[in-house]
C-alpha positions as CSV (number, residue, x, y, z in Angstrom):
1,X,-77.4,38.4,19.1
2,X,-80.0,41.0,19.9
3,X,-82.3,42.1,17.2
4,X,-82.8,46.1,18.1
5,X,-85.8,48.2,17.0
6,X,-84.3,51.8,17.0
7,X,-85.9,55.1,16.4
8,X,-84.5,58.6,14.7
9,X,-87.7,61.0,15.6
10,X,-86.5,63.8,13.4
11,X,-87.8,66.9,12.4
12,X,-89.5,65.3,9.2
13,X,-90.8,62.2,10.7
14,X,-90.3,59.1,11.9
15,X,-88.1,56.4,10.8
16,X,-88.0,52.7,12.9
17,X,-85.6,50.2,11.8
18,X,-85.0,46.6,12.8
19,X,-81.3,46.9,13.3
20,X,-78.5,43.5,14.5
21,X,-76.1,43.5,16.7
22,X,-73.6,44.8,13.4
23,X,-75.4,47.9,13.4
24,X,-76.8,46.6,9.8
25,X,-80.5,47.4,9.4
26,X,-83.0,44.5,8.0
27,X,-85.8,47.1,7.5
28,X,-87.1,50.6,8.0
29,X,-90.1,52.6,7.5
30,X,-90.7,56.4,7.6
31,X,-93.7,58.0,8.7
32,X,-93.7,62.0,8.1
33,X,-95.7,64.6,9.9
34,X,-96.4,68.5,9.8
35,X,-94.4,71.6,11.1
36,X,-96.4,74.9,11.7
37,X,-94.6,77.8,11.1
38,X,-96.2,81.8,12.3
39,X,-95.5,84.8,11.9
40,X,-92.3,86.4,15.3
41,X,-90.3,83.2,14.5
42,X,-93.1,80.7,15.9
43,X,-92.0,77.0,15.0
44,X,-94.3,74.2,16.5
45,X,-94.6,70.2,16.0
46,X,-97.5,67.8,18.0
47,X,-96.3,65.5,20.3
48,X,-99.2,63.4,19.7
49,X,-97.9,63.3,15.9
50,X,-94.5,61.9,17.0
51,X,-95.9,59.0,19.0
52,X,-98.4,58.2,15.7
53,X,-95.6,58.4,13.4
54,X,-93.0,55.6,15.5
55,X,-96.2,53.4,16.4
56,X,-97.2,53.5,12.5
57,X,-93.9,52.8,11.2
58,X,-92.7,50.0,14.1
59,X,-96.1,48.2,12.8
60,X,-95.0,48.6,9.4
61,X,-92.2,46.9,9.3
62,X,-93.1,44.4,12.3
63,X,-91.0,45.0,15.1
64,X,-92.4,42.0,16.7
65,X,-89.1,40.5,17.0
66,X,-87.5,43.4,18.7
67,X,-85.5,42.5,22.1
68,X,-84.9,46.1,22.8
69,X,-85.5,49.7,22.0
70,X,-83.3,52.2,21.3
71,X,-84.1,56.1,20.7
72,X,-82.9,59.4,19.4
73,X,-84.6,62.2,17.9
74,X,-84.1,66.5,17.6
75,X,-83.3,68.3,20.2
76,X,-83.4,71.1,21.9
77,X,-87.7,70.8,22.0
78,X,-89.9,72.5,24.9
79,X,-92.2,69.5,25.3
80,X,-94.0,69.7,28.5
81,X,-96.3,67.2,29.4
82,X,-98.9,66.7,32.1
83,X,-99.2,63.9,34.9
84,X,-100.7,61.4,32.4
85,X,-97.6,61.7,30.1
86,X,-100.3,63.8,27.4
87,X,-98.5,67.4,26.1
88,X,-99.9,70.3,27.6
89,X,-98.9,72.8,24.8
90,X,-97.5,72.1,21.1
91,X,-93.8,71.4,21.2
92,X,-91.9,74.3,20.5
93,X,-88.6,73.2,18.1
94,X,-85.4,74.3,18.4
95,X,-85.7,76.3,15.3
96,X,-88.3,78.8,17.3
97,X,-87.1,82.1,17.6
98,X,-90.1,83.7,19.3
99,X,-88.2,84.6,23.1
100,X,-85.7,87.0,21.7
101,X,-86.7,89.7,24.0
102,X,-87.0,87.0,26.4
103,X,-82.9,86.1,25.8
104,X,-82.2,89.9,26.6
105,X,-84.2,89.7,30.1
106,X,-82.6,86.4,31.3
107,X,-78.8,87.8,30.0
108,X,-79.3,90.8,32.6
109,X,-80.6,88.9,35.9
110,X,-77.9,85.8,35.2
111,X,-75.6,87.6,33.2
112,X,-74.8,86.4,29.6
113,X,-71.1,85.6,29.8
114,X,-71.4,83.6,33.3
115,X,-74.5,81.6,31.3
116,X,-72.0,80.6,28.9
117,X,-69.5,80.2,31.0
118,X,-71.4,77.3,33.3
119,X,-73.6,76.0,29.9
120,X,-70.5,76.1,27.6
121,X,-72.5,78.1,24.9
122,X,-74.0,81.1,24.5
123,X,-77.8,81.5,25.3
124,X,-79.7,82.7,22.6
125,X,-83.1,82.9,21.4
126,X,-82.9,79.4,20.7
127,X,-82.2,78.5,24.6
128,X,-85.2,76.8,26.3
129,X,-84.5,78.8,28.9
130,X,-85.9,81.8,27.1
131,X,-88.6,79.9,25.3
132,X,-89.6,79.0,29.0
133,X,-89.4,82.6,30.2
134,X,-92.0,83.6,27.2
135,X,-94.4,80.6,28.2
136,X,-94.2,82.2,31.9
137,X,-95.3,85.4,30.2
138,X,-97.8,84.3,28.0
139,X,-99.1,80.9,28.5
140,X,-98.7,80.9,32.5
141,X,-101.2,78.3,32.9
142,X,-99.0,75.8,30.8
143,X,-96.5,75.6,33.3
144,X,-98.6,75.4,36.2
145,X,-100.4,72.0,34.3
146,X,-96.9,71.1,33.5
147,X,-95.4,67.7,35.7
148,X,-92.2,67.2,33.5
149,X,-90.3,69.1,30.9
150,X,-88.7,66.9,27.9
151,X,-86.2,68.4,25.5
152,X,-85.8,65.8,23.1
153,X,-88.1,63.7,21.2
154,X,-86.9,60.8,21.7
155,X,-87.8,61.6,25.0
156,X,-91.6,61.6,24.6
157,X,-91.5,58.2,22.7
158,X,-89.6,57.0,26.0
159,X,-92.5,57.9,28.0
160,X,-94.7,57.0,25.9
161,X,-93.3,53.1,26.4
162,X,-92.0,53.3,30.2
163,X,-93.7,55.7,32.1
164,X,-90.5,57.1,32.7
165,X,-89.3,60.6,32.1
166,X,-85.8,61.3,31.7
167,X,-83.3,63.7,29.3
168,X,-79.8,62.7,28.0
169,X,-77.1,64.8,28.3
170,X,-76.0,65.4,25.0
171,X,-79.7,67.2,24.7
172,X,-79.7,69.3,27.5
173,X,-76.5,70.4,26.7
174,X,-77.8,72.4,23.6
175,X,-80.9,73.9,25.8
176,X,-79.4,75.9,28.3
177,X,-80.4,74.2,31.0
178,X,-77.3,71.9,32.4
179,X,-73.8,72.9,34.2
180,X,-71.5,71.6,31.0
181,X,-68.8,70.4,33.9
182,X,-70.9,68.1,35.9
183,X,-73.5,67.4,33.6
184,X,-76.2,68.2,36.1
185,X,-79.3,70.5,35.8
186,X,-79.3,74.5,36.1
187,X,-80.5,75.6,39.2
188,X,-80.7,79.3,39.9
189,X,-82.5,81.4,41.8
190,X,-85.9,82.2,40.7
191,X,-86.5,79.1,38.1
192,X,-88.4,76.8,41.0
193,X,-91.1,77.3,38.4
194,X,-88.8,75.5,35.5
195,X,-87.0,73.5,37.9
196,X,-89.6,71.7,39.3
197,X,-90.2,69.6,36.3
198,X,-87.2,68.7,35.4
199,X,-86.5,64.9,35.1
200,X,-83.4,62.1,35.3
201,X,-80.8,63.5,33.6
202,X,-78.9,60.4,31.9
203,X,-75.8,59.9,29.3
204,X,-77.1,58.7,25.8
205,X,-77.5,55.2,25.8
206,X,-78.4,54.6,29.2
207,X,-81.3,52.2,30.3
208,X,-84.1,53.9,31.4
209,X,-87.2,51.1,31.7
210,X,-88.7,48.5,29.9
211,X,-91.7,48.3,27.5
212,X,-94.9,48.5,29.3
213,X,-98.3,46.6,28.3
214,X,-99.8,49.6,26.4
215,X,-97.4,50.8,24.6
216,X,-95.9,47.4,23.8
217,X,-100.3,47.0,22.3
218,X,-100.1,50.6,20.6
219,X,-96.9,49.5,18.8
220,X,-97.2,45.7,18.4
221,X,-93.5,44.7,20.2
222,X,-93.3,42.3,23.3
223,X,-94.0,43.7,26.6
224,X,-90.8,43.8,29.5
225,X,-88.2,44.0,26.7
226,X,-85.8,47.4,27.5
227,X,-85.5,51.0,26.1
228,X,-82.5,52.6,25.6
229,X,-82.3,56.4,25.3
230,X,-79.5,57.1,22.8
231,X,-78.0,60.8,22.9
232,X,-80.2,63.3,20.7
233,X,-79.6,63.3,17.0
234,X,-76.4,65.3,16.7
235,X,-74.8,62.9,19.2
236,X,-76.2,59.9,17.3
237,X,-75.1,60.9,14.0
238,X,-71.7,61.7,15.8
239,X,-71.7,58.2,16.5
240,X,-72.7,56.3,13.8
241,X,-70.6,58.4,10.7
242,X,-67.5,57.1,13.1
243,X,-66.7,60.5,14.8
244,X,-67.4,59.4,18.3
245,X,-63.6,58.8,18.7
246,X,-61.4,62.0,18.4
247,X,-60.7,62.6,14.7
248,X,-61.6,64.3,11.8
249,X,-64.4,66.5,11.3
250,X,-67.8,65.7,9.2
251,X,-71.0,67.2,8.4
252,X,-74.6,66.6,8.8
253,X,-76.7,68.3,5.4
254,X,-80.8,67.1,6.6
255,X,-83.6,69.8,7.3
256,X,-80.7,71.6,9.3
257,X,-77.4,71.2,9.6
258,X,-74.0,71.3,11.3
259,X,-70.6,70.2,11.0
260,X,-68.8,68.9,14.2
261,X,-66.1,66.6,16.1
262,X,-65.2,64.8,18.9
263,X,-62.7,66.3,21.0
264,X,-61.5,66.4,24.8
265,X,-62.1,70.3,25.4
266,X,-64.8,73.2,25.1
267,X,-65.2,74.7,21.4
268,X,-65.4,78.5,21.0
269,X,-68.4,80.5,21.7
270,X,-67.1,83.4,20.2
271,X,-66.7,81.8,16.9
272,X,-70.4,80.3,16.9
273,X,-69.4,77.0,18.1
274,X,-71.4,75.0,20.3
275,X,-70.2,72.4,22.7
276,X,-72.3,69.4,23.0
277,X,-72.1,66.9,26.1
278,X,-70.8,63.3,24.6
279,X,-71.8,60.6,26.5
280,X,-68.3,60.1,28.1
281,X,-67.5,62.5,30.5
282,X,-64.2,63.9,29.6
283,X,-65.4,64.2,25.9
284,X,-67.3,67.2,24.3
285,X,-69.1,67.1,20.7
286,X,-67.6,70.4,19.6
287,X,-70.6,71.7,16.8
288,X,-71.2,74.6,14.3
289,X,-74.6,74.1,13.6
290,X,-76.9,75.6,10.5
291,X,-80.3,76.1,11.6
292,X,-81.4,75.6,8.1
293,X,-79.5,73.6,5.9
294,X,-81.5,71.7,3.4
295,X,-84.5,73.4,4.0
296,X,-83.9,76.2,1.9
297,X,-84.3,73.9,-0.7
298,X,-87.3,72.2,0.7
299,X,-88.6,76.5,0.2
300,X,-87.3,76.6,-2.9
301,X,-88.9,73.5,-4.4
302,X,-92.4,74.5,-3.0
303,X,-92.1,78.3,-4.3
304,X,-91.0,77.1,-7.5
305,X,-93.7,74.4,-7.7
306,X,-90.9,71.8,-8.7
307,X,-92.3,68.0,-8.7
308,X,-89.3,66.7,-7.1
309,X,-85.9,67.6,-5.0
310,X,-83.6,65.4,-8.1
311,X,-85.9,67.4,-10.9
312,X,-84.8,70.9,-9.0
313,X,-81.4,69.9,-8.5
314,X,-80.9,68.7,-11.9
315,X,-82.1,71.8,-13.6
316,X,-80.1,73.8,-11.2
317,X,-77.0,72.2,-12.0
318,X,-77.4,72.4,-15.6
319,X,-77.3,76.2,-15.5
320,X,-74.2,77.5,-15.2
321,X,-73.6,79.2,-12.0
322,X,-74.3,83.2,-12.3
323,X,-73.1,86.6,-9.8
324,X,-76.9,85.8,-7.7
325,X,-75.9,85.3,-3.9
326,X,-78.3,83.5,-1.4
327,X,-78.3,83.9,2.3
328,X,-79.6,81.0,3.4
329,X,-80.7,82.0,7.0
330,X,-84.8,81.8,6.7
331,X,-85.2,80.8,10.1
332,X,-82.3,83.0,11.9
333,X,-78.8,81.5,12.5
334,X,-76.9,80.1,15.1
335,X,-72.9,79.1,13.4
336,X,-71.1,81.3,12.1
337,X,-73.4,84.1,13.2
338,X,-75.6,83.9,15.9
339,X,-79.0,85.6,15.0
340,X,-82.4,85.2,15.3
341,X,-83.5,87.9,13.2
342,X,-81.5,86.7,10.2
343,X,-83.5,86.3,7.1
344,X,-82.6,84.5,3.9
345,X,-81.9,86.9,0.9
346,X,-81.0,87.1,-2.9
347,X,-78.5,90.0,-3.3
348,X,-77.9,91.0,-6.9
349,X,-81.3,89.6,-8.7
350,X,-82.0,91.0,-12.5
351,X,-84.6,90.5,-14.7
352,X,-82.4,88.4,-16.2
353,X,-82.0,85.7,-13.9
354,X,-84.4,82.4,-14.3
355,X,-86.0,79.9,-12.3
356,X,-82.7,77.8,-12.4
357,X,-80.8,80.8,-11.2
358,X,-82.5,80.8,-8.0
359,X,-82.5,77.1,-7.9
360,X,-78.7,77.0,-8.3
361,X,-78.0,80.2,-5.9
362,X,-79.7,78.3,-2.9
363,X,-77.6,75.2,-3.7
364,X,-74.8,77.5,-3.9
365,X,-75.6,79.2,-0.9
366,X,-76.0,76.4,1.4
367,X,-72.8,75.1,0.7
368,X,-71.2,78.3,1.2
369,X,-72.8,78.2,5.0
370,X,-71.0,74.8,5.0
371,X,-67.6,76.0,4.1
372,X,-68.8,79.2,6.5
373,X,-69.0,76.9,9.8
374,X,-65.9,74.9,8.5
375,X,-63.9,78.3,8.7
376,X,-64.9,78.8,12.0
377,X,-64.8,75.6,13.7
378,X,-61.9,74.6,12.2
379,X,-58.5,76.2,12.8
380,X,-55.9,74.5,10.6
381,X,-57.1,73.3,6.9
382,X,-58.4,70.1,6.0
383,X,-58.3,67.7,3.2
384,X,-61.5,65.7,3.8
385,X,-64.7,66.0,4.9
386,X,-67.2,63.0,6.0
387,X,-70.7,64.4,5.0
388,X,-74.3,62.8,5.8
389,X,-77.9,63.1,5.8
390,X,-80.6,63.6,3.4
391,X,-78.9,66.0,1.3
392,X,-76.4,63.7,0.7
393,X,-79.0,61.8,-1.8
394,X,-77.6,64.3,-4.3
395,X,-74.1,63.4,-5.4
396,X,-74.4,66.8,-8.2
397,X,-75.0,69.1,-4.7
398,X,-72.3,67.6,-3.1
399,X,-69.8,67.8,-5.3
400,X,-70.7,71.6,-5.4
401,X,-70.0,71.1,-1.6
402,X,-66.5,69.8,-2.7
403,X,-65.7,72.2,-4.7
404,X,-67.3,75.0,-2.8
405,X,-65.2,74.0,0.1
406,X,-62.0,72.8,-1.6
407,X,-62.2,69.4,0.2
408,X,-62.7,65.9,-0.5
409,X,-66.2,65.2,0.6
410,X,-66.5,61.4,1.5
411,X,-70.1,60.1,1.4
412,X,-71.0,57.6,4.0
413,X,-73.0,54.4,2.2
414,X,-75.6,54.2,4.8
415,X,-76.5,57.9,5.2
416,X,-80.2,57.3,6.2
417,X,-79.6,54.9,8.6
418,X,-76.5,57.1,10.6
419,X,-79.0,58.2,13.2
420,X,-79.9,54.7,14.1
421,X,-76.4,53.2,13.8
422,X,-75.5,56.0,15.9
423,X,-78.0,55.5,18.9
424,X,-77.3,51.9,19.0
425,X,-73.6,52.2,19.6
426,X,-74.3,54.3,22.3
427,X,-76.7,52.1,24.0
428,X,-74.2,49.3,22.8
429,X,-71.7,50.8,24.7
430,X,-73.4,51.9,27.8
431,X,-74.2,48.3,28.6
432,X,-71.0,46.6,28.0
433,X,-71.5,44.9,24.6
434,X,-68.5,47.1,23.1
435,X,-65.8,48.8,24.7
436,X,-65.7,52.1,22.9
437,X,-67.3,54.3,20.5
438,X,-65.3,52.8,17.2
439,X,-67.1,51.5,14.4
440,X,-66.8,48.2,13.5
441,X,-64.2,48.3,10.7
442,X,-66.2,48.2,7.0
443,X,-66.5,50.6,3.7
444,X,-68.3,53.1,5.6
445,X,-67.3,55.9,3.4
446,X,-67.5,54.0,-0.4
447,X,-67.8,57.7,-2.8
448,X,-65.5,59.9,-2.6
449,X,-66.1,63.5,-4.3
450,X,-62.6,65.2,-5.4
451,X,-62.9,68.7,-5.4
452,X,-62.3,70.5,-8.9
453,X,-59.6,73.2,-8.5
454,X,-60.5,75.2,-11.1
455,X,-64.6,75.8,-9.7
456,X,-62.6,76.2,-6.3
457,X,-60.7,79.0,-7.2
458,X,-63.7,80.6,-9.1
459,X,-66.3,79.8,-6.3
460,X,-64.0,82.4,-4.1
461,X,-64.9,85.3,-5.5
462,X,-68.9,84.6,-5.0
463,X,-67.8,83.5,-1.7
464,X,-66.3,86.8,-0.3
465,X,-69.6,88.5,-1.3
466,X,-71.6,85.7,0.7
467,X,-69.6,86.7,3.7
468,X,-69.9,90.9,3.4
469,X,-73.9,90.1,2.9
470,X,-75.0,89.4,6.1
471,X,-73.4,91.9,7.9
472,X,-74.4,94.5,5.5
473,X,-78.1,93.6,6.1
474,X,-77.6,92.6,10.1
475,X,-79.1,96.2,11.1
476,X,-82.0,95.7,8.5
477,X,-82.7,92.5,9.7
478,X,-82.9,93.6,13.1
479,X,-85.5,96.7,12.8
480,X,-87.3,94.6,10.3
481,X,-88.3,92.2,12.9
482,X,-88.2,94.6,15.6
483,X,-91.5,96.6,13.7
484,X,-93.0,93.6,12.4
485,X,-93.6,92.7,16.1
């Protein structure tokens, strides 16, 4: 049975785990590394960071023994890199809102509903192919030094072992940049400059190459064994919480956020849904995602100079919950609403409101966003939710998120390893060692959070005023950024 050494390059860090054939991990490590954040919605990450961070933590745990690789990571990343497999320019994350005016030039010459139409989403400021457009404008040079555009990483710690540049499909399908029906790349007239370096476009899980002397040095594994690119993270985690099969709906609470399904046809745009490629064909990861999810408490903590996320959480729980609303949008937001000029807020703050007050309201209003995206992506109600991730860590928050959403929230045992589990069932799959996406039957899902009727009912008033806030404060939003530029 093979013994896999598998990779989630998220937006945090690192993790490797030694993983069997069970999708039961013998060890993991996590290596962390920075984000910079500027002022017009600039978000950036190293490449050079990523590649430390796996080759530290592989070591770590001595991956030795690994027979094969197996990647997934964030997505929807403008990593260019040159003809030595070295990044050109710092990776610009998918949280970047910087090519807004950008979004509005390519929506004229293409037309924004035939983009969608052919993509399956709408284009936004997120799309990479308005974060290209601005490094066209700006940074011209970085194209021209450019040899291959990556959109994941996952995809640089690939290249980083092979040589070999390719994208899966389940990544590219949240750029902009691939016809959702054939699951090929964009071409249009006038992007020679873009299209030039894209690379093999491949369903998650595929084989792409095999370990070569260096990297197999740099990281201490065995030279010639394979590498597997699993789908990005959203199709991993898909994967491994059991949702790769048609069925019921769960969410994803980390840095960001979404909640999502597996289904046979396109979600709805026009209800901030995204459609994802799964790595079958005829399937579609249909996704409402929240650009920042538990990163509004990472703010919080830091702002409040808090020690730890349980010490916050705690005294925010204690308090009892007050009329203080939080939009938690600090980055823009892409499900329900699709806007990058979107800025977290606290609407109705007195002098009389403490530290624990705003602790609680961001708690509060993240799982509002949750129940938010539910609303939209789902059309008839539910009675359960499946929720992983980080934020999961915090049985107090999700039970808020039960009650907040009137659902039982069902907490999968192995949360931090989902990612992993995930990308290993795909490559699993894609070589014939299972026959389907199914998890192997076990307790997957071992707490189950019952949602209090009572906080329910009294969460629903707060939760009709998080719904009229944004789009009272959309047009201030808009001019604020607008002159701040």
């Amino acid at each position: 049975m093979t013994t896999w050494l598998a990779f989630d390059i998220g937006t945090t860090g690192a993790k490797a785990a030694l993983i069997d054939a069970q999708g039961r991990v013998i060890r993991s490590a996590f290596r962390g590394y920075p984000t910079h954040s500027a002022a017009g919605g600039v978000v950036e990450q190293s490449a050079r960071d990523w590649w430390g961070a796996a080759c530290a933590s592989a070591r770590e745990i001595d991956a030795s023994s690994a027979e094969a690789v197996v990647l997934t990571g964030q997505m929807q990343d403008v990593i260019l890199v040159d003809q030595d497999a070295q990044p050109v320019y710092p990776v610009i994350l998918y949280s970047d809102t910087r090519a807004h005016t950008e979004t509005e030039a390519i929506h004229r010459e293409l037309g924004a509903e035939r983009l969608q139409e052919v993509t399956g989403n709408e284009q936004g400021a997120g799309s990479l192919l308005a974060k290209l457009r601005w490094l066209s404008r700006f940074e011209p040079g970085t194209l021209t030094r450019a040899v291959h555009l990556l959109t994941g990483a996952a995809d640089y710690i690939a290249l980083q072992l092979t040589n070999k540049a390719a994208c899966d499909t389940t990544t590219v399908s949240t750029t902009g940049l691939m016809v959702l029906d054939t699951r090929h790349w964009l071409t249009e007239a006038g992007m020679e400059a873009i299209t030039r370096l894209y690379p093999d476009l491949v369903p998650g899980g595929t084989l792409i190459g095999q370990v070569h002397q260096i990297g197999a040095l740099t990281m201490g594994i065995t030279a010639g064994i394979p590498v597997y690119l699993g789908p990005g993270d959203a199709g991993a985690t898909t994967l491994g919480v059991g949702a790769g099969m048609p069925g019921v709906p769960y969410g994803y609470i980390g840095t960001s956020g979404w909640v999502a399904f597996t289904s046979s046809q396109r979600g709805d745009p026009a209800k901030g849904v995204f459609t994802l490629a799964h790595p079958t064909n005829d399937r579609t990861i249909c996704v409402a995602p929240l650009l920042t999810a538990g990163g509004n408490l990472d703010w919080i903590k830091s702002v409040l100079a808090e020690d730890t996320h349980a010490d916050l959480i705690q005294a925010a729980l204690a308090q009892p919950a007050s009329d203080l609303i939080y939009l938690p949008y600090l980055n823009g937001e892409r499900s329900p609403i699709s806007d990058p000029f979107a800025r977290g807020a606290f609407i109705g703050l007195s002098a009389a409101h403490t530290r624990a007050d705003l602790a609680r309201a961001v708690l509060e209003g993240v799982a509002f966003a949750y129940r938010h995206a539910l609303d939209t992506l789902i059309d008839t109600p539910i009675t359960r939710l499946v929720m992983t991730g980080g934020g999961t860590r915090s049985l107090g928050w999700c039970q808020m998120i039960a009650d907040v959403c009137g659902v039982e929230v069902a907490l999968d045992e192995d949360a931090s390893n989902v990612g992993v589990r995930g990308a290993l069932l795909a490559a699993q799959v894609a070589r014939g060692d299972l026959p389907d996406y199914a998890l192997p039957e076990r307790d997957s899902q071992a707490t189950a959070l019952t949602p209090n009727d009572a906080l329910h009912a009294s969460y629903g008033r707060k939760y009709a005023w998080f719904r009229e806030g944004y789009p009272a404060l959309k047009g201030l939003f808009a001019r604020m950024a607008n002159e701040n530029e």
